[in-house]
C-alpha positions as CSV (number, residue, x, y, z in Angstrom):
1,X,6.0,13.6,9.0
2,X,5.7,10.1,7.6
3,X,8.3,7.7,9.2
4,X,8.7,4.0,8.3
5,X,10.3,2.2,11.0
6,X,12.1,-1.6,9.9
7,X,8.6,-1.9,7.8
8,X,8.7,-5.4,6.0
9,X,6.1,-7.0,4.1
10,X,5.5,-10.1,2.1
11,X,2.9,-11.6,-0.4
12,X,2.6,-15.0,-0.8
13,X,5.9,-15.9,0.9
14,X,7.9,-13.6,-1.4
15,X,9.4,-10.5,0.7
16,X,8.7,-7.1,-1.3
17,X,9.6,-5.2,2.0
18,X,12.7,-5.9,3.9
19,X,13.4,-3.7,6.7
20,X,12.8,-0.6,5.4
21,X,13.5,2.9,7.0
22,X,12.6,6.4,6.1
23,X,11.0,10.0,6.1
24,X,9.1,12.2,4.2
25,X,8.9,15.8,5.5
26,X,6.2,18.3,4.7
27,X,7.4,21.0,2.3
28,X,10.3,17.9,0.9
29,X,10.4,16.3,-2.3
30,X,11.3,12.7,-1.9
31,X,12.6,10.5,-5.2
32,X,12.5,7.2,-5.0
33,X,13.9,5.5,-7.8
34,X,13.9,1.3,-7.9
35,X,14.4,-1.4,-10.6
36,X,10.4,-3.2,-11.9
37,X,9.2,-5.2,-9.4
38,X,11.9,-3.9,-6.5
39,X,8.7,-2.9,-4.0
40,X,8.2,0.9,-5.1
41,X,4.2,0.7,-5.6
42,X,3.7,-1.3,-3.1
43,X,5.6,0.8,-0.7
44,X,3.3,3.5,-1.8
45,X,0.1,1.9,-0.9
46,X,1.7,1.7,2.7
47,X,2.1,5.2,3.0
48,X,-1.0,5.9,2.2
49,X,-2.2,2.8,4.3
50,X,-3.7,0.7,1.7
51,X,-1.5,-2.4,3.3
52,X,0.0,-2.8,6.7
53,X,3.5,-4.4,7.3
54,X,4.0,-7.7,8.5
55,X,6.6,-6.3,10.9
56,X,7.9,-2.5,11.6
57,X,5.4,0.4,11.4
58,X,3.9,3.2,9.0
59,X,3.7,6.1,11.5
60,X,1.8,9.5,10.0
61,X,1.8,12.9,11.9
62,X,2.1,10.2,15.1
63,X,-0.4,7.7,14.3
64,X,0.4,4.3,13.0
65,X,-1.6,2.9,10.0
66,X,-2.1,-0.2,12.1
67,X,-3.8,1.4,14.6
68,X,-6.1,3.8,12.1
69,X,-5.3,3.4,8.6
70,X,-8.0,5.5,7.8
71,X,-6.1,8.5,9.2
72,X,-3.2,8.1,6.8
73,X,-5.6,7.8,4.1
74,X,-7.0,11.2,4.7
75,X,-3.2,13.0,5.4
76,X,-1.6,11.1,2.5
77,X,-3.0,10.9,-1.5
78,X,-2.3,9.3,-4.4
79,X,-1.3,10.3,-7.9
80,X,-1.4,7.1,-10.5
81,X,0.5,6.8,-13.6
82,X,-3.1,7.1,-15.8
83,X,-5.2,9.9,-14.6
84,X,-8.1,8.0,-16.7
85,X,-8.2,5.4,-13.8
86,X,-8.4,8.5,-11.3
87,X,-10.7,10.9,-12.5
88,X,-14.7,10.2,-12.1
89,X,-16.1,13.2,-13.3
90,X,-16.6,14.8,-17.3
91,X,-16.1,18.2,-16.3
92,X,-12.9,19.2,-14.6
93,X,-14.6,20.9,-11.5
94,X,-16.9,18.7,-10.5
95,X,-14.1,15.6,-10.5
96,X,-12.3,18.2,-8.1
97,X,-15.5,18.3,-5.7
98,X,-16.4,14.8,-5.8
99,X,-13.7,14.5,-2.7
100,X,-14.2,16.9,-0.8
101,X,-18.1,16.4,-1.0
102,X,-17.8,12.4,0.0
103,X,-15.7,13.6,3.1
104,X,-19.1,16.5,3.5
105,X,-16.7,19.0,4.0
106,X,-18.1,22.6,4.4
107,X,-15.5,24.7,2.0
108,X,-16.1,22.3,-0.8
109,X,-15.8,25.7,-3.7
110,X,-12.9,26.8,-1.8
111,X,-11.4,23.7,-2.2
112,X,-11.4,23.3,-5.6
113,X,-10.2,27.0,-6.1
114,X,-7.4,26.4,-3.8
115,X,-6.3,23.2,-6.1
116,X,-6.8,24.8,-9.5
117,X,-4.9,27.7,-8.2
118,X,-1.5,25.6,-7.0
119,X,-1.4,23.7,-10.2
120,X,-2.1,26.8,-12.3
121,X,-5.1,25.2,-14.1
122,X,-7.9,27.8,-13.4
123,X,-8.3,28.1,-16.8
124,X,-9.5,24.3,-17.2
125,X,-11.7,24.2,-14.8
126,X,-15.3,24.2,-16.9
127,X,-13.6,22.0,-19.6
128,X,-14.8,18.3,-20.3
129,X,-11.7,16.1,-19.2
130,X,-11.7,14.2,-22.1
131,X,-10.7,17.1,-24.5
132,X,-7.5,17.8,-22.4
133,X,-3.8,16.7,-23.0
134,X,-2.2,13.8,-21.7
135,X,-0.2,17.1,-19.5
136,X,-3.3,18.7,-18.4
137,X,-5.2,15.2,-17.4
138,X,-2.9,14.6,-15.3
139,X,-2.4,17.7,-13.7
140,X,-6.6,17.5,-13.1
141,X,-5.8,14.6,-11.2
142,X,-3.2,16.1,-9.0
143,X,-5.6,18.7,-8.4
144,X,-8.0,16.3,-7.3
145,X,-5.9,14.9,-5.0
146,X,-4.8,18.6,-3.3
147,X,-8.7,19.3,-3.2
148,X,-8.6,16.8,-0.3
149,X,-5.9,18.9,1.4
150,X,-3.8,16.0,2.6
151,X,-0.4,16.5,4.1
152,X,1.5,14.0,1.5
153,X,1.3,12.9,-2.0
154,X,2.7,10.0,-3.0
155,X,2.8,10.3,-7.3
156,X,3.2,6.9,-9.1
157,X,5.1,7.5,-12.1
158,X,2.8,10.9,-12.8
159,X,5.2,11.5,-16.1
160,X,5.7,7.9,-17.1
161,X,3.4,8.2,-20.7
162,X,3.7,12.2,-21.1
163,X,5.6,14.0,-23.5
164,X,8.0,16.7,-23.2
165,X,5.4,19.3,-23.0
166,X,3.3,16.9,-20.3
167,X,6.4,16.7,-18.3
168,X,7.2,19.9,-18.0
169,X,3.5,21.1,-16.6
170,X,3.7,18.2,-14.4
171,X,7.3,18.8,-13.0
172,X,6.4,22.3,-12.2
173,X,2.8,21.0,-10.3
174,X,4.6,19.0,-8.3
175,X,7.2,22.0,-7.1
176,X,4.0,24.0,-6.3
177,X,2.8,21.5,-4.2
178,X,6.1,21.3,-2.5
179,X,5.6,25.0,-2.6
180,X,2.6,24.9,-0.8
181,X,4.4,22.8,2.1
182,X,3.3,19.2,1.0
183,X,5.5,16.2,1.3
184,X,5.8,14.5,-2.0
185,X,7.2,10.8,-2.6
186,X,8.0,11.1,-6.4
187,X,8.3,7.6,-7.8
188,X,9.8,7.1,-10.7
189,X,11.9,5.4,-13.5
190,X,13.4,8.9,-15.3
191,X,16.3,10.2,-13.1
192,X,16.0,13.6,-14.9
193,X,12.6,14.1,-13.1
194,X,14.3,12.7,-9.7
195,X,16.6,15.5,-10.3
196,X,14.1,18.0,-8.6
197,X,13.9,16.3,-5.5
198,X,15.3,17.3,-2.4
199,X,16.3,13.8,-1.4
200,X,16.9,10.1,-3.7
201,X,16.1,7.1,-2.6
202,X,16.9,3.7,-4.0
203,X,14.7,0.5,-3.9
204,X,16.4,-2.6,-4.9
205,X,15.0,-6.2,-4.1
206,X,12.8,-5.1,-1.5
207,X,15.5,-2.3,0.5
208,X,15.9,1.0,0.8
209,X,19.4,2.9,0.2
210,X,20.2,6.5,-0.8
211,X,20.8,7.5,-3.8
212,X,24.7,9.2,-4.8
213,X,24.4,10.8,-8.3
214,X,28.4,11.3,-7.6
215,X,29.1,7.6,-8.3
216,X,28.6,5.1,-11.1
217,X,25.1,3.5,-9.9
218,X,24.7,0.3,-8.2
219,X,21.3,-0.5,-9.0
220,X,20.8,-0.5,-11.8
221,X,19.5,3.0,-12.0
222,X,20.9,5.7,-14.7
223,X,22.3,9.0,-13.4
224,X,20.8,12.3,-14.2
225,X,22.3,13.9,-17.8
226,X,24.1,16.3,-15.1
227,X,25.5,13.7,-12.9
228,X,26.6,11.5,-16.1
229,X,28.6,15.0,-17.5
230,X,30.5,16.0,-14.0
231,X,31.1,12.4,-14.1
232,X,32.6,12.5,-17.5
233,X,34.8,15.9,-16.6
234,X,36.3,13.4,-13.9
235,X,37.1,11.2,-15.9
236,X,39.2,13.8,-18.2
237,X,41.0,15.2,-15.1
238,X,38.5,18.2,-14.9
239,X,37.7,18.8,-11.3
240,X,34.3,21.1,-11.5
241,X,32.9,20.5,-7.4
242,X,30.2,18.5,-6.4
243,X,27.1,18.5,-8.8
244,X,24.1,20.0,-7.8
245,X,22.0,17.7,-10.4
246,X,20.8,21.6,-12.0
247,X,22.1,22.8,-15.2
248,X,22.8,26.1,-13.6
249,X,24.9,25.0,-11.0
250,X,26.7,22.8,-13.6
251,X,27.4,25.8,-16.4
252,X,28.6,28.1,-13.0
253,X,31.1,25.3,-12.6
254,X,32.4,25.1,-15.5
255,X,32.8,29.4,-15.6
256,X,35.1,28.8,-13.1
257,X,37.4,26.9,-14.2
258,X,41.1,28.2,-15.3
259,X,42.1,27.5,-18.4
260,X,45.1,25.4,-19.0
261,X,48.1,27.2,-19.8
């Protein structure tokens, strides 16, 4: 598990941090949505122990990043917004085994089977990277990142400059990686993609709250298309349950309902 305990962190005088708490469980998809500049990337390179808080720690699997960052760095990777600035390789399986062969591991073409396999991208694997969709570059680069076999992902707006299609393969990536018992931190802007999380967090001016999609938002964060339509049925006098932020669960609602007399 990673647990931040009362981290807080400044840069040049400005907090970004402010006494920030929480988890991320393997096998648990954790949203965390936030306003620009309200701390989310930065909080990300302290997972992964690219900066260490001024005060509070970033504990992972029991060690603190203060005490071995380099540990966190191998149990915790990270998924940009552009897979161009992630992927070093032409060809899709060697950018999968450049990883795994820095860190000289022995299984390196088991590795790279293993990753191509959870995001369902066998097929790609002796294509040149440049010829793939915005989708499929991406998913190479969550690949990459599973070819290390960390514990956690942390993914940096993954579906920020796909399209529909792009989304879609990337949405369904990062459920096989839950799948596969990794804890995810899913950051992003789109609270339809939150919607598959397990857990939402909110990150305004530098602090962590969570997330009720059962109230008009406080942070300037939209609600799920779900959440905004129960909330809507409220607002007509139609009492359909609590939401649980799927279509499914919304339409089964609704199917219940008694017609008015």
């Amino acid at each position: 598990m990673i647990e931040l305990r009362q981290v807080s962190l400044s840069y040049d005088g400005t907090d970004v941090l402010k006494d920030v708490s929480m988890e991320i469980r393997p096998g648990e998809i954790v949203a965390l949505m936030g306003p620009n500049a309200s701390g989310k990337s930065t909080l990300a390179k302290v997972l992964d122990g690219l900066l260490i808080p001024r005060s509070g720690e970033c504990v992972v699997d029991g060690v603190s990043t203060e005490d071995d960052p380099d540990h966190a760095r191998l149990r915790t990777g990270l998924v940009f917004q552009d897979p161009d600035d992630q992927v070093v390789s032409r060809r899709v399986s060697d950018d999968l085994a450049f990883g795994p062969l820095n860190l000289e591991a022995p299984d390196v073409d088991a590795r790279v089977a293993e990753a191509l396999k959870i995001v369902g991208i066998e097929h790609l694997a002796g294509r040149d990277f440049q010829t793939l969709s915005g989708g499929q570059k991406q998913l190479v680069a969550i690949a990459g990142v599973l070819a290390m076999r960390p514990a956690y992902i942390v993914l940096d707006e993954p579906t920020a400059m796909l399209d529909q299609v792009g989304t879609r393969m990337v949405i369904e990536a990062i459920k096989a990686a839950r799948n596969a018992g990794k804890g995810i931190l899913l950051i992003t802007h789109d609270p339809d993609i939150a919607a598959i999380a397990d857990r939402t967090l909110v990150l305004k001016d530098g602090q962590i709250t969570p997330h009720d999609a059962t109230i008009s938002d406080t942070a300037g964060i939209e609600l799920p298309q779900v959440a905004r339509f129960w909330n809507r049925l409220k607002e007509k006098g139609i009492a359909v349950g609590q939401p649980d932020l799927s279509l499914e669960g919304t339409v089964e609602a609704l199917c219940r309902l008694k017609p008015k007399v």
